[in-house]
Each structure stands twice: as C-alpha cells, then as structure tokens.
C-alpha positions in Angstrom: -77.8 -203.0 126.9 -77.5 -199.8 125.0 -74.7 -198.1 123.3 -75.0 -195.1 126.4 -75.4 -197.9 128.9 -72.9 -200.1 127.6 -69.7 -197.6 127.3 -70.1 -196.1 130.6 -70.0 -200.1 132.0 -66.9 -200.3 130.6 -65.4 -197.0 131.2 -66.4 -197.6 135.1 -64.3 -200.7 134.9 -61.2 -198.7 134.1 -61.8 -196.4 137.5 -61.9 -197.0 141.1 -65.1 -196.9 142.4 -64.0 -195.1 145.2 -63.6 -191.9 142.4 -67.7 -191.7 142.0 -68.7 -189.4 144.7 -71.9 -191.0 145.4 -73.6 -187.7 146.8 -72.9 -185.2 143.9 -76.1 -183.8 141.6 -76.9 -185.3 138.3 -78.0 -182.5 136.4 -79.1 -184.5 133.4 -80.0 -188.5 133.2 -80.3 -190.9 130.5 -83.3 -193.6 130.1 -81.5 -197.0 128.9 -84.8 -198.2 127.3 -85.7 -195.3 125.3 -81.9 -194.1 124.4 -83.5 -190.3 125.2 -81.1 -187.9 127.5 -83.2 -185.9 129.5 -80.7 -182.5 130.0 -82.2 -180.4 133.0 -80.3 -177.4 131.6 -78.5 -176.1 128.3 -76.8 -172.9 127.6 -76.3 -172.1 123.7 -75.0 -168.9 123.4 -76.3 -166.3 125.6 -79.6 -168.5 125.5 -80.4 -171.2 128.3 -82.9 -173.9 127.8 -84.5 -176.1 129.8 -86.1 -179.6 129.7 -84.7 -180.5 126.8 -84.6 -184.3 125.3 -82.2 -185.6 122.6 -80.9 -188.9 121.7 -77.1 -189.6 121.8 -74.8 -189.5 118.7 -71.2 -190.8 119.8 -69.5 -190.1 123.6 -66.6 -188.6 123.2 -65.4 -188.6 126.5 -66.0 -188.9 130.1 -64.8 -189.1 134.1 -65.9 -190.4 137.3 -64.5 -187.6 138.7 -67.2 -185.3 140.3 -67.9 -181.9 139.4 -70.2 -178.8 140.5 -70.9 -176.8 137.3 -74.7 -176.1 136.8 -76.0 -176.3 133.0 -75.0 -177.8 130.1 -73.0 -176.4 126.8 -73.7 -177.0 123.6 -71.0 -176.4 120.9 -73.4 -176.2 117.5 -69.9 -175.5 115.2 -68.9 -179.1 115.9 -72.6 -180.4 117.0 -70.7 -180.9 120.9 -72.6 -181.0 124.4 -70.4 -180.7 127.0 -72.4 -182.5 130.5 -71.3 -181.6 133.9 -73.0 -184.7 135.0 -75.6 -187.9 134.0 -77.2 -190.4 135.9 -77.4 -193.7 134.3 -79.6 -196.2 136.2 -78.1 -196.1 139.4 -74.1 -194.7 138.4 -73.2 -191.0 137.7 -70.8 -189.4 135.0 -68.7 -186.5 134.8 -67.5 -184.3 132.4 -69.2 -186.2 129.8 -69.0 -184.9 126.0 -70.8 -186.9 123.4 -71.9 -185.5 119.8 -76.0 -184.9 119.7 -78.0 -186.9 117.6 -81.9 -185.9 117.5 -83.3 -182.9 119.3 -86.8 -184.6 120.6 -88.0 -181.9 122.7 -87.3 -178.6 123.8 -88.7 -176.8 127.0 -88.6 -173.1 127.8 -86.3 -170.8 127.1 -84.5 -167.7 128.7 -82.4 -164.8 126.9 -79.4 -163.7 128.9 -78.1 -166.1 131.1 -77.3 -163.8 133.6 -81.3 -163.6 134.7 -81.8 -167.0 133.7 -79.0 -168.7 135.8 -80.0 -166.3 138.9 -76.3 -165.6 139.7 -75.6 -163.9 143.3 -75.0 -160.4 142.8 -73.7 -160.2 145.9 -70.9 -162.8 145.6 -69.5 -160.8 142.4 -65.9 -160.6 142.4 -64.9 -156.8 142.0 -62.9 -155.9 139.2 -60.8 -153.2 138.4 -60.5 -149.5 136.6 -57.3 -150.4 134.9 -56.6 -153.0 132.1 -53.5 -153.6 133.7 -55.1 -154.7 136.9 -57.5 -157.2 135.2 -55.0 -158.7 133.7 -52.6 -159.2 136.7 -54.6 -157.8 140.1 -56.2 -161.1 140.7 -53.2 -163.0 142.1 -53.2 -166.0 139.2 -50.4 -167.2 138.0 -49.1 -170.6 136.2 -52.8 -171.0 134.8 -54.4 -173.8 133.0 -56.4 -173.0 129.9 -58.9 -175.0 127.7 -56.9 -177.9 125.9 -58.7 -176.4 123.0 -56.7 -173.2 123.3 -53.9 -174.3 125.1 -50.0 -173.3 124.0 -46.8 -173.4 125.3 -45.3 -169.9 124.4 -46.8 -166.9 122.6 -47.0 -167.9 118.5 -48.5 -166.5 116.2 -51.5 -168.6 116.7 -51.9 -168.3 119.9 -54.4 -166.9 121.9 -55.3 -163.4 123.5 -56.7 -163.9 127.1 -58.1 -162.1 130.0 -60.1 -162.6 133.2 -63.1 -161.5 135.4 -66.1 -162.4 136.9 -67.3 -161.6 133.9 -71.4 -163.1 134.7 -70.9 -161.9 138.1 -71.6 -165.3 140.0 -68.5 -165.2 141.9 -66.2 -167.3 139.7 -62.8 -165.8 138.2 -63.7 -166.9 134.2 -61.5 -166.9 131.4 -61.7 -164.9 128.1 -59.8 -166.7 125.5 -59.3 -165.5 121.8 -57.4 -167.9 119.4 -56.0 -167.4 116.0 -56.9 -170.4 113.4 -55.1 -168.8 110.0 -52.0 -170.6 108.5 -49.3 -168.2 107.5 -48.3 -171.0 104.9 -51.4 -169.3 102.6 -51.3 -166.2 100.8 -53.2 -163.2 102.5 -56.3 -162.9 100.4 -57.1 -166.9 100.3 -57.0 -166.5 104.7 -58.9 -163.3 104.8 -61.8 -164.7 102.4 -62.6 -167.9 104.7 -64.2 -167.3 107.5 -63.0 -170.2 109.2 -59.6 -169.0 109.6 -61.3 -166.3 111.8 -60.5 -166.7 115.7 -63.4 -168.0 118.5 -63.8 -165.2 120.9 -64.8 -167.5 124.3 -65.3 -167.6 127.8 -64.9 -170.5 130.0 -65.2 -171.4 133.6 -63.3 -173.8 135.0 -64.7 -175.9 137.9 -62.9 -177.1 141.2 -62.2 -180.6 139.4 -60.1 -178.7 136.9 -63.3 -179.6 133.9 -63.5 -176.2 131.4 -67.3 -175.2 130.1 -67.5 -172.4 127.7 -70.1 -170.0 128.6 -70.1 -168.2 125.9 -68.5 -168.0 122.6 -69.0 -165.8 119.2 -66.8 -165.2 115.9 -63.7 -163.1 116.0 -61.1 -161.6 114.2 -58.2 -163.2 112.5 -55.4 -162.8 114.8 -56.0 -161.6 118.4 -53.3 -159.8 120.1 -54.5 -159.1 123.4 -57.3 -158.7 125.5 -58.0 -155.5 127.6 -60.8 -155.6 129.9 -62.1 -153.2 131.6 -66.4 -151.5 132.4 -66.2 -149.5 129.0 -69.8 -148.7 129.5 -70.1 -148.5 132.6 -72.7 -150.8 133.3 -71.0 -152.4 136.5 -70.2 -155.6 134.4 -66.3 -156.0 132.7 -65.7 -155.0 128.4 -63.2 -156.6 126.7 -61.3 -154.7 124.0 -59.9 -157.1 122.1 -56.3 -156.0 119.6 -56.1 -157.2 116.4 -53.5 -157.2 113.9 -54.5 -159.0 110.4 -52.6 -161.1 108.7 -49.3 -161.2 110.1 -47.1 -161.1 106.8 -47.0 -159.4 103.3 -48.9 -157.2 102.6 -49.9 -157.1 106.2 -53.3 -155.8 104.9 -54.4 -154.9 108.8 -58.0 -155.3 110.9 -60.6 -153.6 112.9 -59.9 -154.5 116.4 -63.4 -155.8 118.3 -65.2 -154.5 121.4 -67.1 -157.2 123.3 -69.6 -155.2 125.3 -71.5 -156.3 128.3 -75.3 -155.5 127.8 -75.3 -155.6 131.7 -77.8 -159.0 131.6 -75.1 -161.4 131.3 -75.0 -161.3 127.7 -72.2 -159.8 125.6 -72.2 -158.8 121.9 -69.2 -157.9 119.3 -68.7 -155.1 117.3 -66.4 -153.5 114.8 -64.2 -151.0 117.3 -65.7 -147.4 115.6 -63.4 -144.2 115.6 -62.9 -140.5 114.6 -60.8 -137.9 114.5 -57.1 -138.6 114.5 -55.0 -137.0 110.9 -57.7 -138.8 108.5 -55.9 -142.1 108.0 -57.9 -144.9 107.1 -55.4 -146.9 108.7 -55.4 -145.6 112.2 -58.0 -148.1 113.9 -56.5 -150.9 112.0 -53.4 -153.3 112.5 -53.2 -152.6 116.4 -50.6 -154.7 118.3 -50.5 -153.2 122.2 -53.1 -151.5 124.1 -53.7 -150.3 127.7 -57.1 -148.7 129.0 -57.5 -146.2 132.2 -59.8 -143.2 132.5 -57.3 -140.8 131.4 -59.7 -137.3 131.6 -61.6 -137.5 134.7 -64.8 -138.7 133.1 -65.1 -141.9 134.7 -65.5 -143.8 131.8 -61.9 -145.7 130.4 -60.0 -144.4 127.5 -57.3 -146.6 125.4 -54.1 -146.1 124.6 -52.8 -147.8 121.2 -49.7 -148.5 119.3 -50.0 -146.4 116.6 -47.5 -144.7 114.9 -47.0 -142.2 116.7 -48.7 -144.1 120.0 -52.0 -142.6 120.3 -55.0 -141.8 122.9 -58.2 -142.8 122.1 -60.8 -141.2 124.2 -64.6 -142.9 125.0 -67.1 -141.0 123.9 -69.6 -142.8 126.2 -71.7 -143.9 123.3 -69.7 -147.0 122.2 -67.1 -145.0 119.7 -63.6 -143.5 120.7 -61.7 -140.0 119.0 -58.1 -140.5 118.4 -56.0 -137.8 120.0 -52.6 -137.5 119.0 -51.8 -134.9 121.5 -51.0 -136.5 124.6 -48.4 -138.7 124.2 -44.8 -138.1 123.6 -42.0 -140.5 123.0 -38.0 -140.7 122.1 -39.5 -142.2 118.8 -42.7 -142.2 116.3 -42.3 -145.7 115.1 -41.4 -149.5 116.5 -43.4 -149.3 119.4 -45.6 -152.8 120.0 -46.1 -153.5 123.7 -48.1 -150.8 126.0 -49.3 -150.5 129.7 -50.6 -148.5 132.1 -49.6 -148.6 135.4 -49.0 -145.7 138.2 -45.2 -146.6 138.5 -44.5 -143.6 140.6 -47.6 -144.0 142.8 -48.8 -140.6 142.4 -52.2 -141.5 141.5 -51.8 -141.0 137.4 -51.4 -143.9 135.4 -48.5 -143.8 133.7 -47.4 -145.2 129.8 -44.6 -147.8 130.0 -43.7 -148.6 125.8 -41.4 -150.8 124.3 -40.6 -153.0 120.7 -37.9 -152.8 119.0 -34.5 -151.7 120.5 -32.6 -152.3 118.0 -34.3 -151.5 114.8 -32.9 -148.9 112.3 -35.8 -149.4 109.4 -38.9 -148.0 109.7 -37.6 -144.7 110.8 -35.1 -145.6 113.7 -35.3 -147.7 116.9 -37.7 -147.6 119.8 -36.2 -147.2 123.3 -38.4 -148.8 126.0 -39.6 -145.9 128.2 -41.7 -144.7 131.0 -44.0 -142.1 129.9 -45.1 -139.9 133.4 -48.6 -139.4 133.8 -50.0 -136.0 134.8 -53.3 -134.8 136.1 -54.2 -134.1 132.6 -54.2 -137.3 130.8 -50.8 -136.5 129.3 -47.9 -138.8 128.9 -44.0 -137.4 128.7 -45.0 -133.9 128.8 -42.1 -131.3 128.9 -39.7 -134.3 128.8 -41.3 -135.8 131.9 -40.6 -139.9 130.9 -37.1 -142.2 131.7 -35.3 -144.3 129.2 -35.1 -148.2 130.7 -31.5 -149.5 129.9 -31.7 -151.6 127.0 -30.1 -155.5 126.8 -28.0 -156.0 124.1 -29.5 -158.6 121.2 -32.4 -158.6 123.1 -33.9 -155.1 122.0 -37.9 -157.0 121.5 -39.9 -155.5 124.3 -43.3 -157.7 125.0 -44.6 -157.1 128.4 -44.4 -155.0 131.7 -44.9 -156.4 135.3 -44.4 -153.9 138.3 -44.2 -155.4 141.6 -43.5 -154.0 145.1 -42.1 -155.0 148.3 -41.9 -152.9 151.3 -40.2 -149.0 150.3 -38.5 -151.2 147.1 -40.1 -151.2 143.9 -39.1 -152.5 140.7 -39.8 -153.2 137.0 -40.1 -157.0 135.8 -39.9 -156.3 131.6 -40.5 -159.4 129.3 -37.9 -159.8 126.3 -37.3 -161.7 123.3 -33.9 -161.7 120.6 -33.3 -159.8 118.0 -32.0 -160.0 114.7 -28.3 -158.6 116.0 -27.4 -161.7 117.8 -29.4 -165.0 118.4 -32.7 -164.6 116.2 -35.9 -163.1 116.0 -37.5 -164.2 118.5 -35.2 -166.7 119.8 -35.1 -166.3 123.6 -37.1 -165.5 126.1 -35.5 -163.0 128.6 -36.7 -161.3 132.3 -35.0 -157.7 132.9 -35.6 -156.8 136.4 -35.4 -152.4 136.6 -35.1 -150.7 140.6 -37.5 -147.9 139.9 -35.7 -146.5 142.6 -31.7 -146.2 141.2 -33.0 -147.7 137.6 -30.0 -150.3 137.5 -30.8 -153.4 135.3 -30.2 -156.4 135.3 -31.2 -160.0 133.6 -33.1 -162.1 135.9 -33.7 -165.1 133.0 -32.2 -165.6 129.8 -32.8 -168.6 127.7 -32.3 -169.7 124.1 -34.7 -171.5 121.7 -33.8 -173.0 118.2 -37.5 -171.6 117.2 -39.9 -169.3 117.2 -40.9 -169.7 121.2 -41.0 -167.3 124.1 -42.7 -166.3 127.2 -45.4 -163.3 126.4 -46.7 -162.6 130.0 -45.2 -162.9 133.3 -47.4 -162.4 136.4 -47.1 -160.9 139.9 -46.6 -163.7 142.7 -45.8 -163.5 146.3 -44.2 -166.1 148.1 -43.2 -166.3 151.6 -44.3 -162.7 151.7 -42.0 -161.2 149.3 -43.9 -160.3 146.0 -42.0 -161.6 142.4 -43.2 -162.9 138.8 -44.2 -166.2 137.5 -45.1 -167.5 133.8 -49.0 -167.0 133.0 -49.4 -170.6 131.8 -48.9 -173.4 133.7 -47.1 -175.5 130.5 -44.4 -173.3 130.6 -43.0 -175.0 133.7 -41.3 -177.5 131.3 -39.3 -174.9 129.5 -38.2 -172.6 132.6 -36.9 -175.0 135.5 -37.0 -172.0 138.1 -40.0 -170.4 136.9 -40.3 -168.0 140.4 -38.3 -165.0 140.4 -37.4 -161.9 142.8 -35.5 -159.1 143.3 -33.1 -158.8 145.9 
C-alpha cells in the first residue's frame, strides 16, 4: 500500500462513513500503483492548466467532507496544492492539501482564467459605484476568513479586506491583504526584505466552508484598507488598496497599490501614479483612509484620501489620478485617519464623513469627527455646509462609519477606540450610535482591553426587519457577548 493510499485508510477510520457523499465529482484521482496524481485542473496565478501529473510530497491535510469548487490551487511560495477533491481507488477526499513532489507532465494551458474557467456572465453578481457599498451593500456580516489571514481585532498585522464577484461567476469572493513585518525590527532591516511585504489574495470560499485562493500577487508592507470599486471601467471590480509603511519611527511612508481588472479575469498590481497636488513628494505616500465615488460627473470613480489637508484625487481615465486640494474643507488640516463616502442626507451626492483623533493637541490641533455635505459639484463642506458629530470623552479615535436606516429614522453607527486621556491607546472598542435626524449621541458598546485590541469594522444587519450593525468577523463573537445592535 502506498504512502497516498495508506493515510487516507487511516484518516477514513477517524470519520463516519456516512460523511463521504458518495455522488460528489472527483476532480483529480490518484493511481496507487504508479504513486502519479492525475489533477484534471490547476490554476497558478492567473494561469490554468490542465492534465497535469505529479507525484505526492507530504499530505498535509484532508476531509471527507464534500465540496463543489472546480480546479485546483497551487501555492508555489510554499510548493502547496490545495485539491477540492481525489478519487483513490474506490473512496473520495476533500479538501485535500499535500506538498508537490515531481511535476511529470503538464497539459495545455490557458491565460486568464476568466476565459478559461467559462464563468456565467449572466450569473455575475452586480456590484456597486461606491466603495462604501462594496464594502457593506452585500448584506455580510460575522464573516469567516482564510485561517491563513485570520484575526481577532484590527492589529497592526492584520489584514485589509474587501469583496465582489470579482471573476464574475456568481460567487461573493474575498480580497484579503495581510501585513507580515515585525515592528520589533528597525525600519530599514523590514523595508529591505521582501518577505516582510504583504500577499495581496483572493479566495472563494465554498458551501462546505473550504477557502481556495484564486489569485494571489506581492504587496505592500502594511495594508490599511481595501477600496473596490470599476476604476476602469471595464464592467469588472478595482481594488485600491491603502498603504501606510512602516508603522513607527521614522515612519518612512509607501505607495499605495491599484489592483486593476484587465476585464479577462485577470488582475495586475501597480504603483498608484499621481500629479498635481502642492509638489510634495510625500502626498501619494503614507495613506491611512480612503473612500472612492464618481465625484465630477464623468462616470469613472475618484478617491478621496487622508492627507493633510484631506484631499481629492481625480481619475484621469488612463490609470493615474491629479490631487486636488480644492474641494474639501474641514474644522482641521491635520489628525484625520478614517474616511467614507456615503449620501447621509439622501440627496443623491455622496457625502465625506472624517474622523481620528478627538483629542489630540500635537500635530497642529485635534480633529473633530464631521460630516462633510456633498454638492453637485464634487465639493465637500463648502460655505460651511458640514456638522460636527458630538465627541465621547477618552474615546476621541475615530475608525469607521456605518449608516443604517429604518423606516423615516436614520442614524449613524461610528466605530471608536481609547485614547491616551483616559484608558489607553487603543484600549477599547466603542459603538456611538448618532440620529441623523436630532444628532443626539449616545454609546451603544463600550468595552475595555488590557492590549492593543479593537473592533475596526462594523457591518449593516437586519433582523426581524429592523436594520442594525454587527462585527465583520465572525471570531469577534468571543469578545462582544451581544454582538447585534439597534437603535431605538
């Protein structure tokens, strides 16, 4: 008996076999006399292969537990294959992820895996015009992620993310962008190794709950966020992707990336590339927030970033962006980290919503968290158009903005951490629930860590027909016992 042949004997000793669904598709199947895996189909990259025939290094891991994704992955970084499913003589396997020994044979190949899959076009899930949207239009909340890129609150090592049917073949996928660096090593030693740099990846997840990454590429070193929205309008969803640098003295900064659809299922990264703006070397690097909307009427989506002072930067429809420095106006230059665009007032403009620190007298004065009107021209707070959101006392760190609605009521869910006035930096994590309608406040959550841990992102839920918010990860269940909340 083989090595293949003889672990799956044992590992189908440990399961019922009432688990095996004895009617599922092997994609791939391995021949116990020659020790050759025969894999049907193999996506590397943007590439997919077919035919191919390897021999088996070391299993790392299987399940009897069926699945329904359609191809192979293979990892080469850490020489991985991830297999939806194997026959072995007469038994299937699931999920199975083994290490790849010799490549014997390799059959045809297609580029793009868009044409070579032959998604259904017309079972694309629309997306949206707004960041904002993509990010909190598609009714998920409490999500899993790849135990590769999993966390339990926002660190600084921890990921960026986004979602869309980003292949349109009808599946909600994730885009997930982790940091790698250690904060414990000087600035120049991270920058210089390349491994420190982040995986930009996107995974689908199938009904048994089993992750395949779909695509992956190199990324910056620490991902802040992931906007996503058609930046080229090619019909298929962008991701801009923040990025801050090194996150510590001399906090040297880096370009942000743009991962652009090439509208045939493949996607390709690039340096984001700017002009304009007051001649600053500095202005496209060592961004923390940004929101994109089409803010002049030219159908194609322009970002807003956290510059100092918050800037526009307007797409030039060729894959570059001008700064404009004109169109926003705040209570304050500096501080500001976390940005949005939403249509609070429902007047058809988006409007700026910007907050980070409250409390903060150095670097030229505090930042009250505002609303920022929208007008017909692109413009943000013009002629004193914006409102002041009422601040919570030591808890003056502003992360995120979730607007929900119910009925003729409408209100403001604003993510918060501590401050250095009263129980840390970044010691809490805090829920301020705004009326958009009378703009009281009040605190909806409130809880206190002993470290560096807090919720980033709430999203919009319903339940029993009344809309609230809910954690974006599913592991922070363990740290907020009632993890649903609405507004009276």
């Amino acid at each position: 008996m083989s090595f293949f042949t003889n672990f799956f004997a044992r590992l189908l000793s440990c399961f019922p076999l009432a688990l095996v669904a004895s009617n599922c598709w092997a994609l791939d199947s391995y021949n116990a006399e020659s020790g050759v895996l025969t894999i049907s189909k193999v996506a590397v990259g943007d590439v997919l292969y077919s035919d191919v025939k390897i021999t088996v290094d070391k299993i790392l891991a299987a399940s009897t537990q069926a699945v329904t994704d359609s191809y192979d992955t293979y990892n080469p970084v850490n020489n991985q294959l991830s297999i939806p499913s194997v026959q072995v003589g007469s038994a299937k396997y699931y999920s199975v992820l083994i290490t790849v020994g010799q490549i014997i044979s390799v059959g045809n190949l297609c580029q793009g895996l868009l044409v070579c899959y032959k998604v259904n076009l017309q079972s694309a899930i629309p997306f949206f015009k707004t960041s904002y949207e993509n990010m909190k239009g598609y009714g998920l909340s409490e999500m899993d992620f790849p135990i590769e890129t999993a966390w339990k609150t926002y660190n600084e090592n921890s990921p960026a993310f986004g979602t869309a049917d980003f292949f349109k073949s009808g599946n909600i996928d994730f885009f997930v962008a982790k940091g790698n660096y250690d904060l414990n090593k000087s600035a120049s030693e991270t920058i210089a190794n390349l491994a420190n740099y982040s995986e930009f990846a996107i995974w689908r997840t199938s009904k048994a709950g089993t992750w395949t990454k779909i695509w992956a590429a190199k990324g910056c070193l620490q991902p802040r966020k992931a906007v996503i929205v058609d930046f080229n309008q090619d019909g298929y969803p962008d991701i801009f992707v923040v990025c801050h640098g090194y996150d510590a003295d001399p906090f040297p900064g880096e370009k942000s990336k743009m991962v652009i659809s090439d509208g045939k299922g493949g996607y390709t990264v690039s340096d984001l590339v700017t002009s304009g703006g007051d001649g600053r070397a500095d202005l496209a690097l060592r961004f923390h927030g940004a929101s994109a909307a089409d803010l002049n009427g030219d159908g194609y989506p322009d970002l807003v970033v956290n510059t100092a002072p918050v800037s526009t930067l307007i797409n030039q429809k060729d894959g570059t962006f001008k700064f404009d420095n004109s169109r926003v106006t705040l209570p304050s230059v500096f501080n500001y980290f976390s940005i949005e665009l939403i249509d609070v007032n429902g007047d058809g403009f988006v409007d700026l919503l910007a907050g980070g620190h409250e409390w903060s007298t150095a670097g030229n004065g505090p930042a009250p968290t505002v609303i920022a009107y929208g007008d017909v021209n692109g413009n943000f707070g013009a002629n004193g158009n914006s409102r002041i959101i009422p601040p919570i006392a030591g808890r003056g760190i502003v992360l995120d903005f979730t607007l929900v609605e119910n009925s003729a009521k409408k209100g403001l869910y604003i993510t918060r951490t501590g401050d250095e006035t009263s129980v840390g930096y970044y010691q809490s994590s805090t829920l301020q629930y705004v009326d958009l309608k009378t703009f009281s406040s009040s605190v909806a959550f409130d809880q206190i860590f002993t470290s560096n841990t807090w919720t980033a992102w709430w999203l919009p839920v319903v339940k029993n027909g009344v809309m609230g918010v809910s954690p974006y990860s599913s592991t922070i269940r363990f740290t907020i016992p009632n993890r649903h909340f609405f507004s009276n």
